[in-house]
C-alpha positions, 0 to 999 in steps of 0.5 A: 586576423588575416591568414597572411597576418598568422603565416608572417608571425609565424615565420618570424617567430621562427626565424627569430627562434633560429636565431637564437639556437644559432647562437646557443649551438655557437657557444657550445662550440666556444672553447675560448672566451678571451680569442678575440673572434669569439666576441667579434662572431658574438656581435654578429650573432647578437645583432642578427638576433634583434633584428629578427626579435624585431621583424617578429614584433614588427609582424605581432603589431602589424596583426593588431596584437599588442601586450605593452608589460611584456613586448614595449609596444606602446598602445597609445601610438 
């Protein structure tokens, strides 16, 4: 694996962790679920986050790993 394969996982991964961390740090400010910007920020948050699980899966296959039980990658293509 190319070191550039390792640094691009690496900082997609990261990225994709921070995603979700901002989504966790959003809630726990939540003090209202029925205001509707909560779910409107919600969907903002939550399309962030696919498209950095995304980039991470992306960068994974890229490098030429693919564990199709657990990341839908489809060996075959």
């Amino acid at each position: 694996m190319a070191d550039k394969d390792l640094i691009n996982i690496r900082e997609t991964a990261l990225a994709y962790a921070e995603a979700v961390r901002t989504t966790q740090r959003y809630f726990d400010r939540v003090e209202d679920l029925e205001d509707p910007s909560v779910l409107a920020e919600y969907a903002v948050l939550a399309e962030r986050e696919k498209e950095a699980l995304d980039a991470r899966l992306d960068a994974i296959e890229a490098a030429g790993i693919e564990v199709p039980s657990i990341d839908s990658s489809d060996p075959d293509a």
